[in-house]
C-alpha positions as a Markdown table, in Angstrom:
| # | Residue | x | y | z |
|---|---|---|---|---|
| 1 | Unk | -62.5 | -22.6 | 148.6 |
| 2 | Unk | -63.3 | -26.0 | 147.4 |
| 3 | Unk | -66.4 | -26.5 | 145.1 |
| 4 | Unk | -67.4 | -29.7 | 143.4 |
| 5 | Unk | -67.8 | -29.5 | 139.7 |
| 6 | Unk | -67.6 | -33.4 | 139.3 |
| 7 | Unk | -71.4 | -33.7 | 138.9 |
| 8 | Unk | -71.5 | -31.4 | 135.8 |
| 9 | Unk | -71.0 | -32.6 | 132.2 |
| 10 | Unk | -68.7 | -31.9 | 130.1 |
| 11 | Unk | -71.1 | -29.6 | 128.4 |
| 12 | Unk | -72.1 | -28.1 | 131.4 |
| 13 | Unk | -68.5 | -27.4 | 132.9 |
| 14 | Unk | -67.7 | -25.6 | 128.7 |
| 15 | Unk | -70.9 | -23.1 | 129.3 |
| 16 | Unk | -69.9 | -22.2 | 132.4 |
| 17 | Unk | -66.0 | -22.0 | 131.4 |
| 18 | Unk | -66.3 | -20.8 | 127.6 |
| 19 | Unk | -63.2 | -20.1 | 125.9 |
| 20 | Unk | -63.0 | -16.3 | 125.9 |
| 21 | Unk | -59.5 | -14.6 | 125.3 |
| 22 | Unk | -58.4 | -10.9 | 126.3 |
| 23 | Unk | -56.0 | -8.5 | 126.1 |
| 24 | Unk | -52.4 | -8.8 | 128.1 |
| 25 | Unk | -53.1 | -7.7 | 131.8 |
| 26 | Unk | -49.4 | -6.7 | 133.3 |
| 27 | Unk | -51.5 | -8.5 | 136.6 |
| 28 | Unk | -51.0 | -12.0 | 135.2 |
| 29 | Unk | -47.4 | -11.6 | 136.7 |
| 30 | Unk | -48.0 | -10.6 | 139.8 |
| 31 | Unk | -51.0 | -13.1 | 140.4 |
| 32 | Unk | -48.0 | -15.8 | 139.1 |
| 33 | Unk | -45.3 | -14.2 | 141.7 |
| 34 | Unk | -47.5 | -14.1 | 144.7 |
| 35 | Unk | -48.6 | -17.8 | 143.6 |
| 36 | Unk | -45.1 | -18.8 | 143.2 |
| 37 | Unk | -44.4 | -17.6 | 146.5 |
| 38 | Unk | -47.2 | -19.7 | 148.2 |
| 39 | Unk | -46.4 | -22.6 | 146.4 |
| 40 | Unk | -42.9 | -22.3 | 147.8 |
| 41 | Unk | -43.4 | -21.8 | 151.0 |
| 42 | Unk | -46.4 | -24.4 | 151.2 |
| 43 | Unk | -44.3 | -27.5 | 149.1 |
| 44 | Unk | -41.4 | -28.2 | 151.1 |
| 45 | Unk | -39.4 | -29.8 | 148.1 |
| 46 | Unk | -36.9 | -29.0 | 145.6 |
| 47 | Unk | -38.7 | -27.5 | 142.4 |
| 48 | Unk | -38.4 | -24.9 | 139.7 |
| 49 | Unk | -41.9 | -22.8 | 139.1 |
| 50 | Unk | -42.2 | -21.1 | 136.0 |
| 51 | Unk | -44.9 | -18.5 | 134.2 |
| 52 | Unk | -45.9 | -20.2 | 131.1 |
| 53 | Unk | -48.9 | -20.0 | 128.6 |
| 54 | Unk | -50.2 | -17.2 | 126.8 |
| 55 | Unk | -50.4 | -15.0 | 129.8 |
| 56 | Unk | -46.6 | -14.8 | 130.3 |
| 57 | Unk | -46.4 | -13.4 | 126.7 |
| 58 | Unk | -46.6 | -9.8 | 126.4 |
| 59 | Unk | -47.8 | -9.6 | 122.5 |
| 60 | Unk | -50.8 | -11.6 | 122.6 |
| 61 | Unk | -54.3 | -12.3 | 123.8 |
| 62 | Unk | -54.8 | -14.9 | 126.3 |
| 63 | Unk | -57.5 | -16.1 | 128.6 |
| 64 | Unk | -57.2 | -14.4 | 131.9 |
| 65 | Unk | -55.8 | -18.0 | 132.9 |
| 66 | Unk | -52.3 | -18.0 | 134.5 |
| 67 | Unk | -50.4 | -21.4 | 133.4 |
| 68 | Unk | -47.5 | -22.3 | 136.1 |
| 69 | Unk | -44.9 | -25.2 | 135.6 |
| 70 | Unk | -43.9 | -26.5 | 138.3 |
| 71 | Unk | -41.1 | -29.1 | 137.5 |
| 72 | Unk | -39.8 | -31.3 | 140.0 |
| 73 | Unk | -37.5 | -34.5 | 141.1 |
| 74 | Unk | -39.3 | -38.0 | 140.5 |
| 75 | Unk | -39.0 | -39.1 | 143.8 |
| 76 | Unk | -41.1 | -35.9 | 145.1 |
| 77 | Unk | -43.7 | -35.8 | 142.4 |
| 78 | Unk | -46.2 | -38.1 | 144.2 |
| 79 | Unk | -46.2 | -36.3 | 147.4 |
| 80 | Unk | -46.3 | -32.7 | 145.8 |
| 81 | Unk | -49.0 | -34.1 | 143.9 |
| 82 | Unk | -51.0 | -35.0 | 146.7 |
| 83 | Unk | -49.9 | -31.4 | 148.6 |
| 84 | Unk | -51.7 | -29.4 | 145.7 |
| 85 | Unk | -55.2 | -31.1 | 146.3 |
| 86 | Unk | -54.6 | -29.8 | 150.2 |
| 87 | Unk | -54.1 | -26.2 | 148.3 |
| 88 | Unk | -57.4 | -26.1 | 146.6 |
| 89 | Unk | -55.9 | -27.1 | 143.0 |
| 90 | Unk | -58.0 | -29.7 | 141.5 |
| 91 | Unk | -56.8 | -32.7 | 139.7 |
| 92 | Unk | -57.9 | -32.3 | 136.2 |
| 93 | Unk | -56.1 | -34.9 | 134.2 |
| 94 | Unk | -53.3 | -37.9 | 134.9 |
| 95 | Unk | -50.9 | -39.7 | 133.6 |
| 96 | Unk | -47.6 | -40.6 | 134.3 |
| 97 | Unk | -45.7 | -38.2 | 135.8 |
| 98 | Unk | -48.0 | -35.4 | 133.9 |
| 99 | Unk | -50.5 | -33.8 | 136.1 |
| 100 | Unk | -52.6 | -30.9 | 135.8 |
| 101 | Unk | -54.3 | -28.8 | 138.2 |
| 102 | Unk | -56.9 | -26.0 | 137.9 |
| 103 | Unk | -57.5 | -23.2 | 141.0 |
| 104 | Unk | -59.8 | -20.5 | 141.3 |
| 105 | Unk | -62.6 | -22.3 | 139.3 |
| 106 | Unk | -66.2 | -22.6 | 141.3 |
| 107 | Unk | -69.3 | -24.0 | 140.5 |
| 108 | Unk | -70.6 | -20.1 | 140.0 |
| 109 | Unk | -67.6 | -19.4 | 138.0 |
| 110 | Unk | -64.6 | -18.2 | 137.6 |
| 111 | Unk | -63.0 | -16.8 | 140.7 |
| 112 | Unk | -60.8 | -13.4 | 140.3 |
| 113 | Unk | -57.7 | -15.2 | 139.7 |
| 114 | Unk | -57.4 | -18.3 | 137.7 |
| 115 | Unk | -54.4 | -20.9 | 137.5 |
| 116 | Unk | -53.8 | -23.9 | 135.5 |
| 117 | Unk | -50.6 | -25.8 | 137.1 |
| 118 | Unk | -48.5 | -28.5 | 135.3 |
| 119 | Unk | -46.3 | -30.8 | 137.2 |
| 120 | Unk | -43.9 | -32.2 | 135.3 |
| 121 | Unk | -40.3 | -33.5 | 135.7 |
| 122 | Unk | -37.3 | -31.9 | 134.8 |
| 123 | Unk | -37.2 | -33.4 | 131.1 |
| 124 | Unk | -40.8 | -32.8 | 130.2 |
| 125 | Unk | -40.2 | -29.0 | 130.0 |
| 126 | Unk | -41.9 | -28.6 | 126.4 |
| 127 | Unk | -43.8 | -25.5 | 128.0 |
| 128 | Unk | -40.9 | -23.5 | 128.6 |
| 129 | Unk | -39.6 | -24.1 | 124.9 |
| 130 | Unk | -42.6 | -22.6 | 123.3 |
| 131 | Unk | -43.2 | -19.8 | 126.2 |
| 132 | Unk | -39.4 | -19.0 | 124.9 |
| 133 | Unk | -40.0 | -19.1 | 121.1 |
| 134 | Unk | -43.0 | -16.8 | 121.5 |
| 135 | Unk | -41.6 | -14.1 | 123.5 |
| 136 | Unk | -38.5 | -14.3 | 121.4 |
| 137 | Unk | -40.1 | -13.8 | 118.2 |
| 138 | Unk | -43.2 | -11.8 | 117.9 |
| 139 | Unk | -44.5 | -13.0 | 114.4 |
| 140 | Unk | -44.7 | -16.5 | 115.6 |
| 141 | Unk | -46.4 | -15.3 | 118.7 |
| 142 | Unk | -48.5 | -13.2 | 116.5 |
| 143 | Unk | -49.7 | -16.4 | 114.2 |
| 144 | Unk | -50.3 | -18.2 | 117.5 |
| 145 | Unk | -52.9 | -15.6 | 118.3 |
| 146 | Unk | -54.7 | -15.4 | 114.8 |
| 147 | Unk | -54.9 | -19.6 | 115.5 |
| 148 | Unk | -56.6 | -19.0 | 118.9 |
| 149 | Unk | -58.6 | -16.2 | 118.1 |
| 150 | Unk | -60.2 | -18.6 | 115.2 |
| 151 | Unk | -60.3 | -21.2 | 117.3 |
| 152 | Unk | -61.9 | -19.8 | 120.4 |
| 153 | Unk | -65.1 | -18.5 | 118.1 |
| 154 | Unk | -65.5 | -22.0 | 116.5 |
| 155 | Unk | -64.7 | -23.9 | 119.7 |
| 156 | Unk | -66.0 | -21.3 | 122.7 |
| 157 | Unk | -67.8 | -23.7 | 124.3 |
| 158 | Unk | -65.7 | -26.8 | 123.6 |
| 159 | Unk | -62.7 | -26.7 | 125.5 |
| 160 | Unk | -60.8 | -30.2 | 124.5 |
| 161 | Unk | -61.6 | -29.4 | 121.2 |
| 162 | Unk | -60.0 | -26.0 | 121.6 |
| 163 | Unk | -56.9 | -27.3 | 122.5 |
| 164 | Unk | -57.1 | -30.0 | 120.4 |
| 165 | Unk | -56.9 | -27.6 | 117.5 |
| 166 | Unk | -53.9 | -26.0 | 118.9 |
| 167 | Unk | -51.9 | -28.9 | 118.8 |
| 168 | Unk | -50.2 | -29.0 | 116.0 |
| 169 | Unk | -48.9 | -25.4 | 115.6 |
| 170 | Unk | -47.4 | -26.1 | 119.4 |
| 171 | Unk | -45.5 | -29.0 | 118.4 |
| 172 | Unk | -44.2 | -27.8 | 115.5 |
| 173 | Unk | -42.7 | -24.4 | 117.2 |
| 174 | Unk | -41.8 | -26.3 | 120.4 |
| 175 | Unk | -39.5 | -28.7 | 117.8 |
| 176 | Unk | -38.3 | -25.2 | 116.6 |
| 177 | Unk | -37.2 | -24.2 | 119.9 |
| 178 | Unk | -35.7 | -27.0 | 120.9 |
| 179 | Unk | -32.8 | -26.1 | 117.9 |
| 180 | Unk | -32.4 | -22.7 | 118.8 |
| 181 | Unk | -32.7 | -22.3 | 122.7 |
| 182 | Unk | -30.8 | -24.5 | 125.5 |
| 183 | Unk | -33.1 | -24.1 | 128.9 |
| 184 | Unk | -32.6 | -26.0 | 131.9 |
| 185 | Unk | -34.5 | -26.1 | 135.5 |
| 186 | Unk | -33.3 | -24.8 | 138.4 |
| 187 | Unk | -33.5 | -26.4 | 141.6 |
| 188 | Unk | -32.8 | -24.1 | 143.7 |
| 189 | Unk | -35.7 | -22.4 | 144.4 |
């Protein structure tokens, strides 16, 4: 279902999309898996998909949003890239060799299941780091969760600014990470 939300501001696209955060739904990981699944059947490529985000972290609140990373080789990244706009993920910001893609957002809303997709390549796996950190230790995750809690009252309908905020307190944990877990993509799926 393709909708065009490129005529609304930036103001207009925050009303309609406020920041709102809930309670873990054990659905988030079955809306990823059957995702997953698609994706891999439909992108005929070597990649490794992962569950990251708040919603793949039991402990916390997170917006009923399910982040997926799909990491891939360089010379397929283009062509996947273009194969996710023919799968009714939307282009929401570029640069090189970091993409990201939104599904299930309509110009009446959010649809019943929401994804945010990150292409990256196999050294730009930052996600997976954090995603790791939090599940491993729960007052970390926990602190995380006062953050965006605060955050999503001040910044509700300011989305850039949301994330903004969060910045920091990612990087620094992400650095943590990096020291205390070794992760590496698979290819084989």
């Amino acid at each position: 279902m393709k909708n065009d939300l490129s005529n609304l501001s930036k103001k207009e696209l925050w009303q309609l999309f406020p920041i709102e955060l809930v309670s873990y739904n054990p659905s988030w990981e079955n809306w990823f898996c059957s995702e997953k699944k698609k994706l891999t059947f439909f992108l005929p490529y070597k990649k490794s998909i992962h569950h990251i985000g708040s919603s793949a972290v039991k402990t916390i609140c997170s917006k009923p949003v399910v982040d997926i990373l799909l990491v891939c080789h360089k010379e397929d990244y283009n062509a996947i890239s273009t194969k996710l706009l023919q799968y009714d993920y939307i282009l929401m910001s570029k640069s090189r060799f970091r993409h990201s893609f939104n599904k299930g957002y309509t110009s009446q809303g959010y649809q019943s299941q929401v994804f945010h997709l990150h292409l990256r390549l196999s050294d730009d796996i930052d996600e997976l780091y954090f995603k790791q950190l939090l599940v491993s230790d729960e007052s970390i995750a926990k602190e995380y969760e006062k953050l965006k809690r605060s955050l999503a009252v001040k910044y509700k309908y300011n989305r850039d600014r949301y994330t903004l905020e969060k910045t920091d307190f990612i990087k620094k944990y992400t650095e943590k990470a990096k020291t205390m877990f070794t992760i590496s993509v698979d290819f084989t799926q």
